[in-house]
MIDRENSE-260792 format. One record per residue: x, y, z of N, C-alpha, C, CB in turn; residue in three letters. Coordinates in nm, 3 decimals, always signed. Atoms other than C-alpha are relative to their C-alpha. Glycine has a CB too. Example, Ala and Ser with C-alpha at 12.3 -4.5 7.8 and 13.67 -1.06 7.14 Angstrom:
<<+0.089 -0.119 +0.000> <+1.230 -0.450 +0.780> <+0.090 +0.120 +0.000> <-0.099 +0.003 +0.125> ALA>;
<<-0.082 -0.119 -0.006> <+1.367 -0.106 +0.714> <-0.077 +0.109 +0.073> <+0.041 +0.046 -0.142> SER>;
END
This chain:
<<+0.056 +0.132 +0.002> <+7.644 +1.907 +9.484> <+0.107 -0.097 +0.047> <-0.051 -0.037 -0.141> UNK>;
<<-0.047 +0.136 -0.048> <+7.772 +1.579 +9.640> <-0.058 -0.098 -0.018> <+0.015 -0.013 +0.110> UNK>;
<<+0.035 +0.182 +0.015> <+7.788 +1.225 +9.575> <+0.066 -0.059 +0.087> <+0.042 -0.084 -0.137> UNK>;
<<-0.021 +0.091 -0.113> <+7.762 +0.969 +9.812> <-0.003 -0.144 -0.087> <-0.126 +0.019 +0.129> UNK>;
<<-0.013 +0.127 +0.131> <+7.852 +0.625 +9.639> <-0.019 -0.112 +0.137> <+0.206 -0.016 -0.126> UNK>;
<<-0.010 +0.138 -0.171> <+7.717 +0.332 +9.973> <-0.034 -0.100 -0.130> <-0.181 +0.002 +0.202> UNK>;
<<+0.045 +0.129 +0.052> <+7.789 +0.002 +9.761> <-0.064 -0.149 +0.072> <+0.108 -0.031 -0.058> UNK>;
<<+0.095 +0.134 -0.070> <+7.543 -0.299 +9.848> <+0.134 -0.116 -0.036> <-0.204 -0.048 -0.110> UNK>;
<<-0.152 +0.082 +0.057> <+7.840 -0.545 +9.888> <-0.117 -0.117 +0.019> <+0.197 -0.006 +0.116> UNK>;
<<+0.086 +0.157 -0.039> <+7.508 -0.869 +9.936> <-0.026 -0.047 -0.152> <-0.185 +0.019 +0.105> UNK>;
<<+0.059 +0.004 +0.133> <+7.493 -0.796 +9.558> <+0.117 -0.101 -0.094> <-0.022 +0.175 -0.063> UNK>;
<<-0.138 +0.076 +0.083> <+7.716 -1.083 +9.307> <+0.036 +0.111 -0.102> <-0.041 -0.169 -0.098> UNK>;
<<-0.106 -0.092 +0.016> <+8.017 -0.932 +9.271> <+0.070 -0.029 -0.159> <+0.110 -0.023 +0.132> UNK>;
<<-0.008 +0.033 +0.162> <+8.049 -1.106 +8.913> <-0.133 +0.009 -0.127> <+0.044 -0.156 +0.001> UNK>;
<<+0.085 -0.001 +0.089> <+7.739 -1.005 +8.765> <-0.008 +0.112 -0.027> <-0.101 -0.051 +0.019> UNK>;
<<+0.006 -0.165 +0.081> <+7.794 -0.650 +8.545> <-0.121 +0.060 -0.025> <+0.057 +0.007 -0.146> UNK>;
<<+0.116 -0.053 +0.028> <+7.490 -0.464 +8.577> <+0.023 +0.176 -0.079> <-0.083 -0.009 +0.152> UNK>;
<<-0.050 -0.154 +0.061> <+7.568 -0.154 +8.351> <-0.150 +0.113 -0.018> <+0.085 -0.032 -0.192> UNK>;
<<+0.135 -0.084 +0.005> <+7.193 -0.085 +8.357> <-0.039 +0.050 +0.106> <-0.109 -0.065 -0.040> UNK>;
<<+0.045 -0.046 -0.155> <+7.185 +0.004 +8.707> <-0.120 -0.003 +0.070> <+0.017 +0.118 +0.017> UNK>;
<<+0.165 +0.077 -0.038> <+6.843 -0.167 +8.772> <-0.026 +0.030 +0.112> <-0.022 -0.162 +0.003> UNK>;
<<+0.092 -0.049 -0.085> <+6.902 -0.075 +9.133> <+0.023 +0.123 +0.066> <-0.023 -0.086 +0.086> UNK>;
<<-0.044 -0.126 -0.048> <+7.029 +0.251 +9.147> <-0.120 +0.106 +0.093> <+0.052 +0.072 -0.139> UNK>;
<<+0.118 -0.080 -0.091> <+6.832 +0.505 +9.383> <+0.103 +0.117 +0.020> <-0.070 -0.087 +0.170> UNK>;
<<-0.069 -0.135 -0.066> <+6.925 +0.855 +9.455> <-0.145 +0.077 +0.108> <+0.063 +0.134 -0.165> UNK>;
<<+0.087 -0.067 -0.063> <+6.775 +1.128 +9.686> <+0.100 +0.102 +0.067> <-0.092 -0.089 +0.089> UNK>;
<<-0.067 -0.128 +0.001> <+6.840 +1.485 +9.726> <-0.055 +0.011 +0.167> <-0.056 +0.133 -0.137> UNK>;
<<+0.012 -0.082 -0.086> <+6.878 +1.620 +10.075> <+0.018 +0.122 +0.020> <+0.034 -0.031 +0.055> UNK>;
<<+0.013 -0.119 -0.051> <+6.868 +1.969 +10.237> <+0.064 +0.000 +0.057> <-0.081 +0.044 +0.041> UNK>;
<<-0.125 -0.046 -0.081> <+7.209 +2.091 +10.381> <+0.027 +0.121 +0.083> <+0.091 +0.008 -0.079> UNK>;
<<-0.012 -0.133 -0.051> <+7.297 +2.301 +10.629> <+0.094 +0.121 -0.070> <+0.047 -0.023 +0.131> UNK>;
<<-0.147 -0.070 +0.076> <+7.556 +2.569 +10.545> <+0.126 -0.044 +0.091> <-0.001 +0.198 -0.002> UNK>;
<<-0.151 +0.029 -0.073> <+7.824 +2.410 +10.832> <-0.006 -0.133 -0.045> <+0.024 +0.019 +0.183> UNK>;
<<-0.026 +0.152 +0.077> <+7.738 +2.067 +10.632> <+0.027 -0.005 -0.099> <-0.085 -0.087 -0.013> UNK>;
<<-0.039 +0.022 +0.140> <+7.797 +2.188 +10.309> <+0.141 +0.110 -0.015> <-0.145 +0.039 -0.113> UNK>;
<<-0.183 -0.067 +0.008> <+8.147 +2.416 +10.421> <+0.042 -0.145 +0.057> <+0.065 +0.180 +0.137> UNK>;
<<-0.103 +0.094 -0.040> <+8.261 +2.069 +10.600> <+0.017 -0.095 -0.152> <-0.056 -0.096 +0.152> UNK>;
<<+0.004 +0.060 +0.087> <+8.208 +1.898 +10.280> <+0.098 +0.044 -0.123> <-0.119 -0.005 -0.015> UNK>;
<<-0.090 -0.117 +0.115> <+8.389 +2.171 +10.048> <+0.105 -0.013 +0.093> <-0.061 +0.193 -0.037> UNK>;
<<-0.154 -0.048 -0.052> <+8.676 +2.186 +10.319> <+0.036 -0.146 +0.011> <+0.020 +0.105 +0.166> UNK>;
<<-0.038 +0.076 +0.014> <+8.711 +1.796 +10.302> <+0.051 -0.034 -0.188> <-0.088 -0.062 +0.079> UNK>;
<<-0.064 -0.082 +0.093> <+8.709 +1.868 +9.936> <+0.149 +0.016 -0.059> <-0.026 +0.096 +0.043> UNK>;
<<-0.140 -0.074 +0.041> <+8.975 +2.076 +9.902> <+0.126 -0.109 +0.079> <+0.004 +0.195 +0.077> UNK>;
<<-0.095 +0.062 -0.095> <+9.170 +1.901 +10.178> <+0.077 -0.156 -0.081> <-0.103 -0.038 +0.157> UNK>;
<<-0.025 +0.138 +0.088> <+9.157 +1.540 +9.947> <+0.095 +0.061 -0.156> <-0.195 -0.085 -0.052> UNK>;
<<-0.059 -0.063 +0.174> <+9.275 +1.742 +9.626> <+0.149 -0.024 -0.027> <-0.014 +0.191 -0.022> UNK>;
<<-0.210 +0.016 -0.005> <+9.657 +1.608 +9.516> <+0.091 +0.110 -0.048> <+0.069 -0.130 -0.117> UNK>;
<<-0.070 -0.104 +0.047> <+9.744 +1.923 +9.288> <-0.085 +0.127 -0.014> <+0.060 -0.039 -0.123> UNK>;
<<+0.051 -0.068 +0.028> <+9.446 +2.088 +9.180> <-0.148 +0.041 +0.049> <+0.025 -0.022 -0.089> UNK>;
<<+0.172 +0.020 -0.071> <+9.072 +2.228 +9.264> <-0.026 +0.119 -0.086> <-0.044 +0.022 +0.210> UNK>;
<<+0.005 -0.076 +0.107> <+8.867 +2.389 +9.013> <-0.141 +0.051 +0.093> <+0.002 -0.074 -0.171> UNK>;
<<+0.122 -0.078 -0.053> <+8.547 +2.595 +9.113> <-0.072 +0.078 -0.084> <+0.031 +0.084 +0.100> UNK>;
<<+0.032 -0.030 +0.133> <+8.326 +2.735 +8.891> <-0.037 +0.153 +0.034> <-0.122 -0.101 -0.072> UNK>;
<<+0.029 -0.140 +0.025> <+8.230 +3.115 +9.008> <+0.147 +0.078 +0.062> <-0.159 +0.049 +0.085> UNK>;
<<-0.159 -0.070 -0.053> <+8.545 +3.392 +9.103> <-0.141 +0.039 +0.091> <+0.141 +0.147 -0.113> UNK>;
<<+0.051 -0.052 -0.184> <+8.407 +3.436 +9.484> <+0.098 +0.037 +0.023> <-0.050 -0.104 +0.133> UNK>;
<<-0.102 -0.058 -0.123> <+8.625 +3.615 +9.725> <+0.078 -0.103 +0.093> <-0.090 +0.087 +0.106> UNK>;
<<-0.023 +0.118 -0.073> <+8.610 +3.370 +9.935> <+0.123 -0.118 +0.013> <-0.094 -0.054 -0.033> UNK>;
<<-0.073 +0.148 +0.028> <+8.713 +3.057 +9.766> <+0.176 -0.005 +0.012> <-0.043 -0.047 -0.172> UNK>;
<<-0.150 +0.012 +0.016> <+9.077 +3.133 +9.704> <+0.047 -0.023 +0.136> <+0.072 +0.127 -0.066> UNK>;
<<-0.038 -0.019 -0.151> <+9.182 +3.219 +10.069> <-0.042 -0.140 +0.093> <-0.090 +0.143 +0.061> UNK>;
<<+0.030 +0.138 -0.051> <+8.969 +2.881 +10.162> <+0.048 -0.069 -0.018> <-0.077 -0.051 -0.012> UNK>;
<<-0.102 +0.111 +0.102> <+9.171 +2.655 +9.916> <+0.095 -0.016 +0.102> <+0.082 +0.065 -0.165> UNK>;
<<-0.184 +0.004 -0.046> <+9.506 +2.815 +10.065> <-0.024 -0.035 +0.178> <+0.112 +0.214 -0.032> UNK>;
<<-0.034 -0.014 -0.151> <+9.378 +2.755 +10.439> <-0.045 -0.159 +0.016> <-0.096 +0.138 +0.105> UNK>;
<<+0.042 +0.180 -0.019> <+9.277 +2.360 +10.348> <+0.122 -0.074 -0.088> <-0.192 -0.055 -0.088> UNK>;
<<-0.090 +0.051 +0.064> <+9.562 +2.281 +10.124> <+0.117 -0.069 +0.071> <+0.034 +0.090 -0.073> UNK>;
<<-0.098 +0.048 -0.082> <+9.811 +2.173 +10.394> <-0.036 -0.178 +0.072> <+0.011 +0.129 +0.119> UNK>;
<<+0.072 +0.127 -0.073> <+9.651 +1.819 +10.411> <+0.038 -0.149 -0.089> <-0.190 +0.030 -0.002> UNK>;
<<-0.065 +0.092 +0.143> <+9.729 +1.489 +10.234> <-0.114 -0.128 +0.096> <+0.255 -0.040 -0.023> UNK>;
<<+0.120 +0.032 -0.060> <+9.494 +1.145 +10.276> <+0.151 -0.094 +0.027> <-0.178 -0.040 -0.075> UNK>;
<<-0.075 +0.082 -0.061> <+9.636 +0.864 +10.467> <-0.061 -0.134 -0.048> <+0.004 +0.027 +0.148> UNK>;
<<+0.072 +0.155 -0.041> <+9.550 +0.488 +10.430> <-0.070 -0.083 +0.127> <+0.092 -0.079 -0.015> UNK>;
<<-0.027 +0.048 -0.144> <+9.435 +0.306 +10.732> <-0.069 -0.149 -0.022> <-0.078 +0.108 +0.136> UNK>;
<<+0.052 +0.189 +0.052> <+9.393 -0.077 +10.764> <-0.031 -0.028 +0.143> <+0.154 -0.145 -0.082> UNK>;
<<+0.025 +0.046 -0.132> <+9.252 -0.256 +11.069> <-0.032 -0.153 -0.059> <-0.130 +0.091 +0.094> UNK>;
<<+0.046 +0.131 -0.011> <+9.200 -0.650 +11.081> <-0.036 -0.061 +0.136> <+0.093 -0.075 -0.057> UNK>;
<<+0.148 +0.055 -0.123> <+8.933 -0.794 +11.320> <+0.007 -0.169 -0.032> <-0.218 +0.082 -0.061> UNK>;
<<-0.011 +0.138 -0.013> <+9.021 -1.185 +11.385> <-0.163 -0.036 +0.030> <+0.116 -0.047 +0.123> UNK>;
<<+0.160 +0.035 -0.029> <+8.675 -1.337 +11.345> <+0.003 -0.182 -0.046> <-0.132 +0.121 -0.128> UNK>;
<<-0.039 +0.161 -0.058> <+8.630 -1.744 +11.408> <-0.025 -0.045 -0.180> <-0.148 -0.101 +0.164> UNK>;
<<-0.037 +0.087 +0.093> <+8.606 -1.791 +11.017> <+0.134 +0.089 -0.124> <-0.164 -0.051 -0.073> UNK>;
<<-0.099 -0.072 +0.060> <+8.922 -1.588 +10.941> <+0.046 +0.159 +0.013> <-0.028 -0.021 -0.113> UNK>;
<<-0.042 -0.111 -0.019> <+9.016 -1.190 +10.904> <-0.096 +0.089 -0.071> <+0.130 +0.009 -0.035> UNK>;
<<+0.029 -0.118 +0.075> <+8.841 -0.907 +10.834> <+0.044 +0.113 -0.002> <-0.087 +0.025 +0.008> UNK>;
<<-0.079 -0.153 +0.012> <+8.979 -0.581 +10.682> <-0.103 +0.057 -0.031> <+0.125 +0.033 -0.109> UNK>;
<<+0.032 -0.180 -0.002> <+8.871 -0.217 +10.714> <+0.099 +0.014 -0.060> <-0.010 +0.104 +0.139> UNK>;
<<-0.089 -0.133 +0.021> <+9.019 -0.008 +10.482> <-0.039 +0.097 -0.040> <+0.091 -0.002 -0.072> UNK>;
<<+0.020 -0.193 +0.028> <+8.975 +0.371 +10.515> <+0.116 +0.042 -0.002> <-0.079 +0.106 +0.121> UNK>;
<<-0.115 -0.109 +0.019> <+9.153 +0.687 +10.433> <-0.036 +0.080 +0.111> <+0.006 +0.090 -0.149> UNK>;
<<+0.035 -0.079 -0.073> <+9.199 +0.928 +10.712> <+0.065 +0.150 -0.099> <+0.055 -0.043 +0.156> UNK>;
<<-0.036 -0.098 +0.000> <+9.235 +1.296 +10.614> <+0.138 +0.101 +0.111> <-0.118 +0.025 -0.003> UNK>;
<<-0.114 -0.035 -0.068> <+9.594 +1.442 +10.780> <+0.034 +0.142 -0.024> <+0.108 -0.087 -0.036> UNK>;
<<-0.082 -0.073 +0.020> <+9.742 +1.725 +10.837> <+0.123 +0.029 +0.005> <-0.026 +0.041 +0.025> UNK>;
<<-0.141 -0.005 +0.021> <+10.101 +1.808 +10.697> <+0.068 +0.070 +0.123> <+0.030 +0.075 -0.134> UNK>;
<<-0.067 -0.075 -0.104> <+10.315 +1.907 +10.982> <+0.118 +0.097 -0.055> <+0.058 -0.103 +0.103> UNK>;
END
């Protein structure tokens, strides 16, 4: 399973809704090369540890062939006529 978290930023940013009045979910149907890129981003984000819940064959050997990765920051600012806007993402890296 995966969570996708897209926050509505049009929503006031000082009003605590703990009841989640407008929460919405919805289950999609994954391929299997959409749900290994997802497990190998995953592993790849992980700082020390990654837990998994069945002993597969597999998994171990996957861990040790995504573990060589660390996340990056990345900032961009876009001059726009009533001031700056920032992007900030993480890129996924690999350790050289």
């Amino acid at each position: 399973m995966a969570i996708r978290i897209c926050p509505d930023l049009s929503h006031d940013q000082n009003a605590i809704d703990f009841n989640f009045t407008h929460f919405s979910f919805r289950y999609k149907r994954l391929s299997k090369k959409q749900v290994r890129a997802i497990n190998q981003l995953i592993v790849r984000c992980a700082e020390t540890m990654v837990f998994y819940q069945s002993q597969i064959g597999w998994v171990p050997k996957f861990i040790e062939r995504n573990t060589n990765y660390r996340i990056e920051p990345r900032n961009e600012k876009i001059q726009t006529p009533e001031g700056v806007y920032l992007i900030m993402t993480h890129d996924v890296k690999q350790i050289d």
